[in-house]
N, C-alpha and C positions, 0 to 999 in steps of 0.2 A: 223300560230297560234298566236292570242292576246293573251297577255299578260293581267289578267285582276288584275287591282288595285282596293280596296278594300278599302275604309275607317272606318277606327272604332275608332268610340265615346267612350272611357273609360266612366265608372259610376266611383262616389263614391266608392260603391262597389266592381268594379273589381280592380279599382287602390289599393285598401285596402289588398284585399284579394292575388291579386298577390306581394301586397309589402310582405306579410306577409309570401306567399311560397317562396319568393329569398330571404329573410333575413332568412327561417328556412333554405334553403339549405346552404347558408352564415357558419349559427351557424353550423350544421352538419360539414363541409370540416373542420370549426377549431377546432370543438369539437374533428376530427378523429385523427386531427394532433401533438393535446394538447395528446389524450388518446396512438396515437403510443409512442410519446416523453416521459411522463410519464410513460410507461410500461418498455422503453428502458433502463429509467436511473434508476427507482426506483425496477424494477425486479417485480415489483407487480406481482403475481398471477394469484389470483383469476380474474373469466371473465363472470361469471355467470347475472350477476347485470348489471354492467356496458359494453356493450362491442358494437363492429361495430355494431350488427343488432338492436340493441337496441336505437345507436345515430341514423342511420340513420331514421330510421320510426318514434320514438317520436319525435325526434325535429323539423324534417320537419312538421311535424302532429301539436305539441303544436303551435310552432311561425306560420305557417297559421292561425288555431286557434284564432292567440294573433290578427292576419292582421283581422280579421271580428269585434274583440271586437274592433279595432280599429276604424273601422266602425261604430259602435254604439256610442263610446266615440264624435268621428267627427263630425256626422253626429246629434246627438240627443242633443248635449250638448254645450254650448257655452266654447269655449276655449277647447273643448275637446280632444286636442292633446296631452295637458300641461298636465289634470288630468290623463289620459293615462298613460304617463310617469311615472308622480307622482305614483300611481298605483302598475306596473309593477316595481319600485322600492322597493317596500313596497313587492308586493309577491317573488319576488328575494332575499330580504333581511330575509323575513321568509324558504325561501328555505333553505339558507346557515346557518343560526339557526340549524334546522330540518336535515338538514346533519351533523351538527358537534355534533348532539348526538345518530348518528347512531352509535349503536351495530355490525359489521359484523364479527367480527372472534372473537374466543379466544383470540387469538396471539394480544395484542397493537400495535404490526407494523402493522399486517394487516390491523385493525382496521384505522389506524392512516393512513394508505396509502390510503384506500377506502373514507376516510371523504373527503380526497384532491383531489382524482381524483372525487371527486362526485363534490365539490366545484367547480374546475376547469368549467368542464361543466358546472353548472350551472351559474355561472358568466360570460362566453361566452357566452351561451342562453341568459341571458340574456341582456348584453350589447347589441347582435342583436337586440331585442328583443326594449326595450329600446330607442335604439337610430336611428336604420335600416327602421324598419316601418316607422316612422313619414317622414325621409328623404325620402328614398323612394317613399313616397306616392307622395310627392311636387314634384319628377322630373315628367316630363313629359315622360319619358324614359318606365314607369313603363306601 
């Protein structure tokens, strides 16, 4: 039986879009690692919000997501990797705003615990996010 090899021409597009699914699985494995570590030592709780099924499904979801915008940033715009970034700093940086005046319990610790574990993730997300796609896209690997 042959063996048969196959060539495939990457697009714009799929390099994008698959940079965008390894860098959300990326975010996912650290987000779990940051969310066990933080559970372990801070006793947190609550799990309703924040928890495994939650990291894994939105963030692989979001950062794909981010890999197509990247696409459009790339592909439609001159320098469009840079404004990308640019961007993607600016909605991370309103993220972590919009987390730190989240309400979640009565309790101030809870509270207090849930704003950092939300932080946490979202500063993982998005450094993948950020800085994963663009690289990713340039190797050839992708």
């Amino acid at each position: 039986m042959e063996l048969m090899e196959q060539e495939f021409d990457s697009t714009e597009f799929s390099k994008s879009v698959l940079a965008g699914l390894f860098a959300g699985i990326a975010a996912t494995v650290l987000s779990l690692i940051f969310n066990s570590y933080f559970r372990l030592y801070t006793h947190y709780p609550l799990s309703e919000l924040v928890n495994v099924s939650t990291i894994i499904f939105s963030l692989v979801l979001i950062v794909t997501i981010a890999g197509f915008i990247f696409y459009l940033f790339h592909h439609y715009m001159k320098r469009g990797a840079i404004v990308y970034q640019f961007v993607w700093v600016a909605v991370t940086a309103l993220l972590i705003m919009f987390a730190m005046q989240v309400q979640r319990s009565a309790d101030p610790l809870q509270t207090k615990q849930f704003r950092e574990l939300l932080t946490g993730v979202i500063l993982i997300t998005g450094a993948c996010t950020i800085f994963m796609v663009p690289l990713l896209y340039k190797k050839d690997v992708v």
